[in-house]
C-alpha positions, 0 to 999 in steps of 0.5 A: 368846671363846676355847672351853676344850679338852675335855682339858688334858693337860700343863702346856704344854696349860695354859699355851697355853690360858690365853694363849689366853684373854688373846689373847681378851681383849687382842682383845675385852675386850666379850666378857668378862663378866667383864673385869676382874680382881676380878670374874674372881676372883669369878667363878672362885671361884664356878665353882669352888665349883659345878663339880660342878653344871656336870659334872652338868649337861653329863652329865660327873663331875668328875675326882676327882683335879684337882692342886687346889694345883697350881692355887692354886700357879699363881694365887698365883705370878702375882701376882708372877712375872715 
């Protein structure tokens, strides 16, 4: 499983992680928990919706000002780009 970086710093950093991630998977699809494409978007929901539990518990806060419609702009576009 692909480690997240501690800093994502431009959209190229983004970018790199997440084809990082479908490396992992495409390599080791077992080490996922979530494999599959519904129960990641579940699962990405529910981190997202308890984020604030996670920062707290890792001794860290939550960056006040993520670009949130950046992200779901993102989401939505893979859908259906190319």
């Amino acid at each position: 499983m692909t480690t997240p970086p501690d800093r994502v710093d431009s959209r190229e950093d983004l970018a790199a992680f997440v084809r990082s991630l479908r490396r992992s998977h495409a390599e080791d699809e077992s080490s996922w928990e979530n494999a599959d494409l519904p129960s990641f978007l579940e699962a990405l929901a529910a981190w997202i919706d308890d984020a604030d539990g996670w920062y707290r518990n890792t001794g860290r806060e939550l960056p006040p000002d993520g670009d949130w419609t950046f992200f779901a702009r993102a989401l939505q576009a893979a859908t259906m780009y190319e």
